[in-house]
C-alpha positions in Angstrom: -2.2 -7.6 -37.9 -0.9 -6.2 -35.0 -1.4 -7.7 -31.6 -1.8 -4.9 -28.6 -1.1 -6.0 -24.9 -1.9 -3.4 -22.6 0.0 -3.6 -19.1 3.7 -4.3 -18.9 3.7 -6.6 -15.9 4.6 -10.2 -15.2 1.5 -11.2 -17.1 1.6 -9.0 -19.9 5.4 -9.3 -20.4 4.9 -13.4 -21.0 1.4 -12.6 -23.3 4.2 -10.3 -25.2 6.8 -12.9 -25.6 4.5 -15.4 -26.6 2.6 -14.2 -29.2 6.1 -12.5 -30.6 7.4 -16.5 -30.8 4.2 -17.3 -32.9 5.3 -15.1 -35.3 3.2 -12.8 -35.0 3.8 -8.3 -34.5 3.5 -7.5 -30.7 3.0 -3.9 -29.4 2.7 -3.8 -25.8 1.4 -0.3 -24.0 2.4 0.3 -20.4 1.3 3.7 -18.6 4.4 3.7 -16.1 7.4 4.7 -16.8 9.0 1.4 -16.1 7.8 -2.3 -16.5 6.9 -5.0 -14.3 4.1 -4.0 -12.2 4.1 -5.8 -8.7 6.9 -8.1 -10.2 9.3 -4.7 -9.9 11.7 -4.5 -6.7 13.2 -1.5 -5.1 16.2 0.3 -6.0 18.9 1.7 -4.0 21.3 -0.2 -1.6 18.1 -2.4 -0.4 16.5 -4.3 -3.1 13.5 -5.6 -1.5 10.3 -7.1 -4.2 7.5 -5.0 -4.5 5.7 -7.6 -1.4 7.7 -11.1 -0.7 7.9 -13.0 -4.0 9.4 -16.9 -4.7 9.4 -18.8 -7.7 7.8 -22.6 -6.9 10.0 -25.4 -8.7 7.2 -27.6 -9.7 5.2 -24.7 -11.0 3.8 -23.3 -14.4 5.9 -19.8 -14.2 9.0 -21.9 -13.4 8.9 -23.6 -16.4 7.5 -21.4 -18.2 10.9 -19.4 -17.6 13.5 -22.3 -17.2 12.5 -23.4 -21.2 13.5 -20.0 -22.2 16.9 -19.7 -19.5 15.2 -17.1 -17.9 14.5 -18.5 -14.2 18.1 -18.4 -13.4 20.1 -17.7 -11.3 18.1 -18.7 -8.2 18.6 -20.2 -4.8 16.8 -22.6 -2.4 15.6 -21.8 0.6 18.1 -22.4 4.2 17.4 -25.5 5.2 17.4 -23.7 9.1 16.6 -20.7 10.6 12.3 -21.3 11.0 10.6 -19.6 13.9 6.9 -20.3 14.6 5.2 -18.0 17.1 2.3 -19.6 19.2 0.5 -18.8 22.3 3.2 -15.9 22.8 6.2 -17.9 22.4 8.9 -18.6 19.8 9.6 -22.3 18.9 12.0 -24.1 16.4 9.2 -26.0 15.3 5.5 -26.1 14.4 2.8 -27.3 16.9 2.0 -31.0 16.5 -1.6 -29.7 15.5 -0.2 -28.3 12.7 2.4 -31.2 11.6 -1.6 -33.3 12.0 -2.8 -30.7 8.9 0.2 -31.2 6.7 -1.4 -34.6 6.8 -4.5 -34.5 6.1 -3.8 -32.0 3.2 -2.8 -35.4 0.8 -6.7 -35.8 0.8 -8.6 -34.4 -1.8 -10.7 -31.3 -0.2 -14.4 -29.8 -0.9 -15.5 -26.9 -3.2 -18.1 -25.8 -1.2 -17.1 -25.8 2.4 -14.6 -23.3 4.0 -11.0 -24.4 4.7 -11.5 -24.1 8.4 -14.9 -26.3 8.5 -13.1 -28.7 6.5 -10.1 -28.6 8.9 -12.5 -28.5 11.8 -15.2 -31.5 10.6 -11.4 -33.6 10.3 -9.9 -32.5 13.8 -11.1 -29.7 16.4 -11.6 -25.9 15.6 -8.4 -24.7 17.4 -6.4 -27.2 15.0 -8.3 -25.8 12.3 -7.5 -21.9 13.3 -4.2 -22.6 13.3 -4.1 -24.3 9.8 -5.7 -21.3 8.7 -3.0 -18.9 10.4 -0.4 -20.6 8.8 -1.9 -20.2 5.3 -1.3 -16.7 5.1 1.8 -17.1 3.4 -0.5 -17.7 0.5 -3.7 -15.6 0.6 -2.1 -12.3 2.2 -5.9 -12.4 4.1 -6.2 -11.7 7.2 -8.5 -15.2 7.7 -7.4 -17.2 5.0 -9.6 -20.4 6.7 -12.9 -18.3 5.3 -12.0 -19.2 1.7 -12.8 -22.6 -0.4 -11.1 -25.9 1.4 -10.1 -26.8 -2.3 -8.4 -23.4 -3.1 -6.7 -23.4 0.6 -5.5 -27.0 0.7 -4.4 -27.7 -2.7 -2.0 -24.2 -2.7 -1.0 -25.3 1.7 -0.1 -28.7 -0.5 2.4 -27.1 -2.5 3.5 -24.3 -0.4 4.3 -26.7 2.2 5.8 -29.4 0.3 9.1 -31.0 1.9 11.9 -30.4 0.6 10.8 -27.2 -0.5 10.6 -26.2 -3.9 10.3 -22.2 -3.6 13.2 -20.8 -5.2 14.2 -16.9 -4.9 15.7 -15.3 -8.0 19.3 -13.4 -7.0 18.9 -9.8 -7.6 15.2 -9.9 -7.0 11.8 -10.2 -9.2 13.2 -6.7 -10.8 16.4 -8.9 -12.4 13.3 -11.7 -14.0 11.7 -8.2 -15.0 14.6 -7.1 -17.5 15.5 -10.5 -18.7 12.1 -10.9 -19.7 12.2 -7.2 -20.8 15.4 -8.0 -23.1 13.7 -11.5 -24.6 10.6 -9.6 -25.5 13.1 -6.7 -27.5 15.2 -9.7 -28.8 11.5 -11.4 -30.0 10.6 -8.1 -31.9 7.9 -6.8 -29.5 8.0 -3.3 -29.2 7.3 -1.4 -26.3 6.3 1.8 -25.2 6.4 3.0 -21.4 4.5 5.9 -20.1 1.9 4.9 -23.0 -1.7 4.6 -21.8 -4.2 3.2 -24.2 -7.9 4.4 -23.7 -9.4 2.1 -26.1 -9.1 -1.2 -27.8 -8.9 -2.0 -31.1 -8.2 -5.3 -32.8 -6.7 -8.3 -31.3 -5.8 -6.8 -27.7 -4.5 -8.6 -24.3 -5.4 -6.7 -21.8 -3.2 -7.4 -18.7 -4.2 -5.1 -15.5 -5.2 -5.4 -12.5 -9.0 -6.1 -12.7 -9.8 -2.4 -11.6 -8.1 -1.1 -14.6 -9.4 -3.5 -17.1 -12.8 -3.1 -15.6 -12.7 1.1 -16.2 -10.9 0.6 -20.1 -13.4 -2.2 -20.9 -16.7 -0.5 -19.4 -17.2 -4.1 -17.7 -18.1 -3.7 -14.0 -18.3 -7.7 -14.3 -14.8 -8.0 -13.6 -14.6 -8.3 -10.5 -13.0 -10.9 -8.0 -12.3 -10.9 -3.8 -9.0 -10.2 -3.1 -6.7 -9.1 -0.1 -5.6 -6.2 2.2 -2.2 -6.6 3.3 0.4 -4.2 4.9 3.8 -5.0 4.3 7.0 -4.0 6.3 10.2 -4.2 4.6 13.4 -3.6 6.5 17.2 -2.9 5.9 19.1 -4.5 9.6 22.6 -4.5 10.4 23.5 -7.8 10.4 23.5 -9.7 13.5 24.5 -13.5 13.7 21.2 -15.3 15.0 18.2 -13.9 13.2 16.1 -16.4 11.7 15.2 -16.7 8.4 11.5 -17.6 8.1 9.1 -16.3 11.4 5.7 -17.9 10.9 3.2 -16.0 13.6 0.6 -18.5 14.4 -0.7 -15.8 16.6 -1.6 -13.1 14.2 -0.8 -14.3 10.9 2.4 -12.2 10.1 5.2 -13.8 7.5 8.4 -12.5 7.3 11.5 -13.7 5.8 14.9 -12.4 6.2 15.5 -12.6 2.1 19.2 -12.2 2.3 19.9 -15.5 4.1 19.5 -17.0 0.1 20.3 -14.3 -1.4 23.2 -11.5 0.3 22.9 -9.3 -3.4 19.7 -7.7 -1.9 21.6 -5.7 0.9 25.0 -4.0 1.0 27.8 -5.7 3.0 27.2 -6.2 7.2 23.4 -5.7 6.4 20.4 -7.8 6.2 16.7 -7.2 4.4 13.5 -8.7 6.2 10.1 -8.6 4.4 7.0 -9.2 6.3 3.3 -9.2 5.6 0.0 -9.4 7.6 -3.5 -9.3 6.3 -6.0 -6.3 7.2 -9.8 -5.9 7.9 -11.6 -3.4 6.9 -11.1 -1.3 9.8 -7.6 -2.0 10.8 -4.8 1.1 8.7 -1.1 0.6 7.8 -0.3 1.3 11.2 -2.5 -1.3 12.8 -0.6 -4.1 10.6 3.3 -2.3 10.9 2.3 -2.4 14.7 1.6 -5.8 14.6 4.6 -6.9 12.6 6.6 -5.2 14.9 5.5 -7.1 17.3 6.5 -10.3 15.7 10.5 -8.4 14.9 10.7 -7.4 18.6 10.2 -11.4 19.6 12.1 -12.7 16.6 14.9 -10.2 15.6 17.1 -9.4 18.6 17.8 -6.0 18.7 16.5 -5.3 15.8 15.0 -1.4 16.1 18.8 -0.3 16.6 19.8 -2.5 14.1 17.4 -0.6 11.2 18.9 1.2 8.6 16.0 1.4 6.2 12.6 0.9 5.9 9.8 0.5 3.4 5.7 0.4 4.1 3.1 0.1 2.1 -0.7 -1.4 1.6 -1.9 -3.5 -1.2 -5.5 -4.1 -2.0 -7.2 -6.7 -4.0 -3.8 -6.7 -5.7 -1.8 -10.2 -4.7 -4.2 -12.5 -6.5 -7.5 -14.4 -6.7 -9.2 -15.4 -3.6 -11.7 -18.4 -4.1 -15.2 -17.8 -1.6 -16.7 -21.4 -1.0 -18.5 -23.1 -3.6 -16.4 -21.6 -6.1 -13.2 -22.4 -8.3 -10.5 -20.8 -10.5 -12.5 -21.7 -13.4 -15.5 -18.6 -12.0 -13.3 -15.6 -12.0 -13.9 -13.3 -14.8 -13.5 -15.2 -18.2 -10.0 -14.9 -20.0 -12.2 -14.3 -23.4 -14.0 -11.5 -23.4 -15.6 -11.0 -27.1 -14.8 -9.1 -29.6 -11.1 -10.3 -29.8 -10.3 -8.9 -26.2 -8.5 -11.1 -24.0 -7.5 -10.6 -20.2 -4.8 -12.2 -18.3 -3.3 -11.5 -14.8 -3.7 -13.4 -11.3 -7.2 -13.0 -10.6 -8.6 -14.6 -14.0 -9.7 -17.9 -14.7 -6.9 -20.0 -14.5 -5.2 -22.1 -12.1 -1.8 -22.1 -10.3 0.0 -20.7 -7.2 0.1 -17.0 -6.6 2.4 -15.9 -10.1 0.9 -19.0 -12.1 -2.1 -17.9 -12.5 -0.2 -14.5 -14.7 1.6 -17.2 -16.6 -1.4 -19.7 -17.4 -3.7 -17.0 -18.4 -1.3 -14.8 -20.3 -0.4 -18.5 -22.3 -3.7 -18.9 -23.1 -4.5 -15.2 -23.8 -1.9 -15.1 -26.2 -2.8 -18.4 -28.1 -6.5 -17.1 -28.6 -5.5 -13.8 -29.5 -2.7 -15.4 -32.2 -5.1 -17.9 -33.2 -7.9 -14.4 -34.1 -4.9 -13.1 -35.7 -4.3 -16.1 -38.1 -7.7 -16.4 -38.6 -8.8 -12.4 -39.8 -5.4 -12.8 -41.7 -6.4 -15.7 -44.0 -9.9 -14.0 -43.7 -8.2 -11.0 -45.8 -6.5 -13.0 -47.9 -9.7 -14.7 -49.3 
């Protein structure tokens, strides 16, 4: 009995290794020509993750990794270098508005109300747009305070955590991508690239983005809101001074300067900044690379002489699950689907922080579809 995944990213790459260390005969079917799907990073002299991309040290996919010496290498964040823009200006540290959130996220908060009437009902409505701002980091939305209080505060909880527990993996998400290529080749899972499957047959893990599972399944069910982001990624000569971490409590851009932990990611003298801001519906890539650099003309000195390289792209509905009030994790599309058809990624129904939810789902993908294996196979045998 042969178990299929379909989709060779983060979450289809742990369904693979799991149900290959149940025992059981893995084939997994991806259509590119290379594996990890938005886990992938760049190649060439700048190798910049396919969007910005930690690990979280108290989380699910660390663990998940670290019990199979696959999280490391990886380094902590600088413990300087963190701009905050607000009201036009750059400051070394956060308003005290903000420090008052931080606060009151160790309360437990609501299902049904948004994150910024919960904010607001606790303080005033400009300390609660500027909790919201800061959560972008997260939700890659351009108004992050319009989603559940619950799904907003409990991920601001961890994000924000002191000291923090984000750790970046040297070489990029890419290097995660081939150890956890080489474990699932070393557990016996065969896999084929450039292999798209157009049906399903048998025990299968299907582990796509919900647009591609919703076409092979014939399911327009699946479905889940999600974000718009533009991204900016870019390669600087190096210039003693740039920050590390610009929060824009002004328009919601992120960017990190990703060679301050790790130096691999950019040939010598050179540095590589990711940023990110959320779209609307009517704002293009050049509205949000406009806006960024907006943010890298206040932040990085010098920088447009500086640039070397340069990367920008648009991600839809593609950087995970975004929870509307009066709904959880536990309401996106169902993991089960019937008919020994399972669906992992990170906008199912499971919990955890941005990559957690691939990791949780795939786990309990896999045991389901191992357990339907055991189960037809002793079926057989009677």
């Amino acid at each position: 009995m042969t178990i299929t995944i379909i989709g060779g990213g983060l979450a289809g790459l742990v369904a693979a290794i799991e149900c290959a260390e149940r025992g059981e005969d893995v084939v997994l079917h991806e259509a590119r020509s290379h594996l990890g799907g938005r886990a992938r990073s760049s190649t060439g002299d700048f190798v910049a993750n396919h969007g910005p991309h930690v690990v979280y040290a108290d989380g699910a996919l660390w663990s998940w990794l670290d019990a199979r010496g696959l999280a490391r290498p990886a380094k902590k964040p600088p413990v300087t270098g963190v701009r905050f823009r607000h009201a036009g200006a750059i400051h070394r540290t956060p308003p005290a508005k903000v420090l008052a959130v931080l606060r009151l996220l160790r309360a437990p908060a609501p299902d049904d109300v948004s994150f910024r009437d919960w904010v607001a009902s606790k303080t005033d409505m400009g300390t609660a747009e500027l909790a919201s701002r800061l959560c972008h980091v997260f939700t890659f939305h351009h108004d992050p305070g319009s989603h559940a209080a619950s799904f907003v505060a409990e991920r601001a909880r961890r994000a924000f955590t002191l000291p923090p527990t984000a750790r970046y993996v040297v070489g990029g998400w890419g290097a995660m991508v081939a150890r956890l290529e080489d474990r699932a080749l070393d557990d016996g899972v065969r896999i084929e690239l450039q292999s798209k499957v157009e049906t399903v047959d048998g025990p299968t893990i299907v582990a796509t983005e919900l647009a591609a599972a919703r076409k092979l399944l014939g399911d327009e069910s699946l479905r889940w809101p999600g974000a718009r982001t533009a991204f900016l990624d870019v390669g600087l000569a190096t210039r003693r001074g740039d920050p590390f971490l610009v929060v824009d409590l002004d328009a919601g851009v992120f960017a990190e300067r990703y060679t301050a932990p790790d130096p691999t990611l950019a040939p010598a003298g050179h540095q590589l900044v990711q940023a990110q801001v959320g779209l609307r519906d009517e704002e293009s890539l050049e509205d949000g690379v406009a806006t960024i650099e907006r943010l890298f003309d206040d932040t990085f000195r010098g920088w447009r002489d500086r640039e070397v390289w340069r990367r920008r792209f648009v991600l839809t509905d593609a950087s995970g699950a975004l929870d509307p009030p009066g709904s959880t994790w536990r309401d996106r599309p169902a993991i089960d689907r019937g008919d020994d058809v399972y669906l992992c990624g990170d906008m199912v129904a499971a919990p955890g922080l941005l990559g957690e939810v691939s990791v949780a789902s795939a786990v309990e993908a896999a045991t389901l579809a191992c357990s339907r294996a055991g189960s037809r196979r002793r079926s057989t045998a009677v």
